[in-house]
Each structure stands twice: as structure tokens, then as C-alpha cells.
C-alpha positions in Angstrom: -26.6 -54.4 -23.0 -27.0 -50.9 -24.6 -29.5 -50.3 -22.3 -27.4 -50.8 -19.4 -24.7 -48.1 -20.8 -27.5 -45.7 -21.1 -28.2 -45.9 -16.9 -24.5 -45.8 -15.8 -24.1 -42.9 -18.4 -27.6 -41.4 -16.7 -26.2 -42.0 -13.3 -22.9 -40.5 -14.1 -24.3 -37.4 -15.3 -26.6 -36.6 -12.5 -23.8 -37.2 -10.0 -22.2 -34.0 -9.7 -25.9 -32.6 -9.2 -26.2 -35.3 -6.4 -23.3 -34.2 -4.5 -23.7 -30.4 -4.6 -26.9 -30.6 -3.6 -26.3 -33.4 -1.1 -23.3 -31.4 -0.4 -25.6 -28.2 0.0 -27.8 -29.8 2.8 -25.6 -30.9 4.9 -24.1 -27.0 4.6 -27.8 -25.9 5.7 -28.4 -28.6 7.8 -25.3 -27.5 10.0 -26.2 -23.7 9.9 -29.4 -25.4 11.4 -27.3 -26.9 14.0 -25.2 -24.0 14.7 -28.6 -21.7 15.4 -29.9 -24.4 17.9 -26.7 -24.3 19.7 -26.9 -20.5 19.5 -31.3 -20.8 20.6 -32.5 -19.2 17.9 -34.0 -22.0 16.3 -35.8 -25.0 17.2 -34.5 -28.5 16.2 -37.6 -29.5 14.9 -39.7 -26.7 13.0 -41.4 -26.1 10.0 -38.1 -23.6 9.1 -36.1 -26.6 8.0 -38.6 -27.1 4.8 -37.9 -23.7 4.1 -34.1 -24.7 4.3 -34.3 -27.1 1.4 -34.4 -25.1 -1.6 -32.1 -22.7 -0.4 -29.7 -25.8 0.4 -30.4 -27.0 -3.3 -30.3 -23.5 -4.5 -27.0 -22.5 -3.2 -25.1 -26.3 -4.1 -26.3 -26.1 -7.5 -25.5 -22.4 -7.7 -21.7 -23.4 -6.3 -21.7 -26.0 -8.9 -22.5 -23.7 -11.8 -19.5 -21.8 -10.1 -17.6 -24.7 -9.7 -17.9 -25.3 -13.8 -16.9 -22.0 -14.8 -14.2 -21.6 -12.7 -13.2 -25.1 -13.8 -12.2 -26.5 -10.2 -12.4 -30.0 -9.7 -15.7 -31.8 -8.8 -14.0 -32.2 -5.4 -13.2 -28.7 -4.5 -17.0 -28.2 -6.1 -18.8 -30.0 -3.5 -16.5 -28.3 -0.9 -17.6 -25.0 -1.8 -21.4 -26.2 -2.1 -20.9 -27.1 1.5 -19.3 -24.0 2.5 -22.0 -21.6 0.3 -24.7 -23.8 1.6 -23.3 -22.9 5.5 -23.3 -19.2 4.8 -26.4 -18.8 3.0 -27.6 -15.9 0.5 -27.8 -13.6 2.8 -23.8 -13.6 3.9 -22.3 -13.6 0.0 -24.8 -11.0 -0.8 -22.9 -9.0 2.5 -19.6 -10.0 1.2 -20.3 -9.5 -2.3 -21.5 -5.7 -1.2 -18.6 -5.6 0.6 -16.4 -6.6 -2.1 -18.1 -4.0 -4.7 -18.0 -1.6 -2.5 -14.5 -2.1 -1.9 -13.9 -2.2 -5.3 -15.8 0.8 -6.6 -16.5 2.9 -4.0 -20.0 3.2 -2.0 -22.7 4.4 -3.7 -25.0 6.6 -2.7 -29.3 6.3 -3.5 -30.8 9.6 -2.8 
């Protein structure tokens, strides 16, 4: 019976990383869609492996987020899904944006 407990409470744990990072492929899988629409991929390529940790990556990086911001699980898979769509390279743009906005641009050189 103990032994039982111990699985739901494994189960329950792990649940929050299954969503974000379920949450984060779906996020890559329709910025995947979006760029076939667009032509610039293929629907079937090797690029979509290459998708998959950046899909974990960014829903597990939201989730961290998610935690210290101390939103609700729900709103934490929404913005797994939403990080997942824009990718690295957009919140790196907006976060240079954002801290250039913030303190001015910086020159190197």
C-alpha cells in the first residue's frame, strides 16, 4: 500500500515537468508549423531533432520562471508554450531591447 503512495507521489512531482516541457513542444512544434507555412522549412527534416531540446530547454526554463515568480502551474505551462513559440533567439532580442531601454546602449569599441 505504501508502495503505491510512493508512485502517485512520483507521478505528482514529475507533472509540472511533464507539462512544460509537453507544453514547450507543442510551442516549437508550431513555430515549426509557422516556418513551413512561411517555406522556410521543410515538414519533415532532420531540423526538428534539433527542435527538441530547445523545446525542453525553453518549458523547463519557463517553469523555473514560473516558480519564482510564483504564478500558477496553469499560467506556467502557458508561458512554456509561448517561450517555446518564440525561441532563444527572440527573448534574447527583447531582453536586449529591454536593457537597452533600461540603461542605455552600450558601446564595444
Amino acid at each position: 500500500m505504501s508502495d503505491y503512495k510512493f508512485h502517485v507521489s512520483g507521478i505528482a512531482d514529475a507533472l509540472p515537468w511533464l507539462l512544460t516541457g509537453g507544453a514547450g513542444m507543442l510551442g516549437r512544434l508550431m513555430f515549426h508549423a509557422r516556418q513551413v507555412q512561411r517555406g522556410h522549412r521543410k515538414p519533415l527534416s532532420w531540423v526538428l531533432l534539433w527542435d527538441i531540446p530547445i523545446a525542453l530547454g525553453m518549458g523547463w526554463a519557463a517553469l523555473g520562471l514560473g516558480i519564482w515568480l510564483k504564478i500558477p502551474w496553469e499560467a506556467t505551462v502557458s508561458v512554456s508554450l509561448v517561450a517555446s513559440y518564440l525561441g532563444p533567439h527572440i527573448i534574447d532580442l527583447l531582453f536586449v531591447k529591454w536593457s537597452e531601454a533600461k540603461f542605455g546602449k552600450q558601446n564595444n569599441g
